[in-house]
N, C-alpha and C positions, 0 to 999 in steps of 0.2 A: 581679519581685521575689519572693522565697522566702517562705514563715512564718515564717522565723529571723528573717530581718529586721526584721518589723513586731513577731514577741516580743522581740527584744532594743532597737527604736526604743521600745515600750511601757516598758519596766525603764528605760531612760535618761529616757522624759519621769517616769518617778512618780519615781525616785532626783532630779532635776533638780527636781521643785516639792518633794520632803522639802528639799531645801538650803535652797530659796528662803526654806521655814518659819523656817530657824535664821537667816536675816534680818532678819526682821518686829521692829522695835523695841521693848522691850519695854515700852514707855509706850504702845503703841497696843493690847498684849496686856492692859492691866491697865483698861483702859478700861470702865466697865461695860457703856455698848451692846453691845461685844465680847461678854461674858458674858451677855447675853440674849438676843440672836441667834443663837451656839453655839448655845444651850439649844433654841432653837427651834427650830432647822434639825434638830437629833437626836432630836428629840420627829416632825415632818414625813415625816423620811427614814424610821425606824420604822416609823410609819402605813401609808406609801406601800409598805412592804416587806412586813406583814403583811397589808397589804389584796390586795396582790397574788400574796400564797405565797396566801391564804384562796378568793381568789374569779377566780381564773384559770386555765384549760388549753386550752393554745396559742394560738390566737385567737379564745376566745371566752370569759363569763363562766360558770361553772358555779355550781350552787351544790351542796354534798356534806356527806361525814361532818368534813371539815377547818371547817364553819361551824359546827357544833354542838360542835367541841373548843371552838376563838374565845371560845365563849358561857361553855362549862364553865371553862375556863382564866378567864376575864373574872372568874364570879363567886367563885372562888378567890382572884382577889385581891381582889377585894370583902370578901370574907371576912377578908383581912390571914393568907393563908397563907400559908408560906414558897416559896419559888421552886421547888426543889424537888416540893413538893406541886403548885403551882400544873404544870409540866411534865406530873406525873404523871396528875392528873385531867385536861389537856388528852388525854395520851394515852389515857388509858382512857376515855373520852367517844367519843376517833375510832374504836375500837376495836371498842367497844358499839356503837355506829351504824353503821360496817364488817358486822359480824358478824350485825345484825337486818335488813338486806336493803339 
């Protein structure tokens, strides 16, 4: 079997569970546990995304100038800066520590 095939079987199964969504009845959608579980799952997945852009290169854990953005970025929102800022001081933190060895 080709690549075609397994990218066009991929697009049919994600198009196939979007339907499945327009489904879900919407009294089980309005349910709170529904609404705290979401929450949590996208608080988890997050985590799990920046822990692992932060502290991974290929198969092993590193630790680099991406951990001291982490930090700086961290206390920017600590600070109650806006997103923005908070971006920018990640990126100039990786930068600073890139650039001093």
């Amino acid at each position: 079997m080709s690549l075609w095939f397994w990218v066009l079987a991929a697009c049919a199964a994600v198009y196939a569970t979007k339907l499945l969504g327009y489904l879900v009845p919407q009294s089980w959608l309005v349910h709170p546990a529904v609404g705290r579980v979401s929450a949590m799952l996208t608080i988890g997945l997050l985590a799990a995304l920046v822990a692992m852009n932060t502290f991974s290169a290929e198969a092993s854990v590193i630790i680099d100038a991406r951990l001291g953005a982490l930090l700086a970025a961290a206390l920017a929102l600590l600070l109650r800066a806006p997103f923005i800022v908070v971006v920018l001081v990640g990126a100039g933190a990786a930068a600073g520590i890139r650039a001093l060895g």
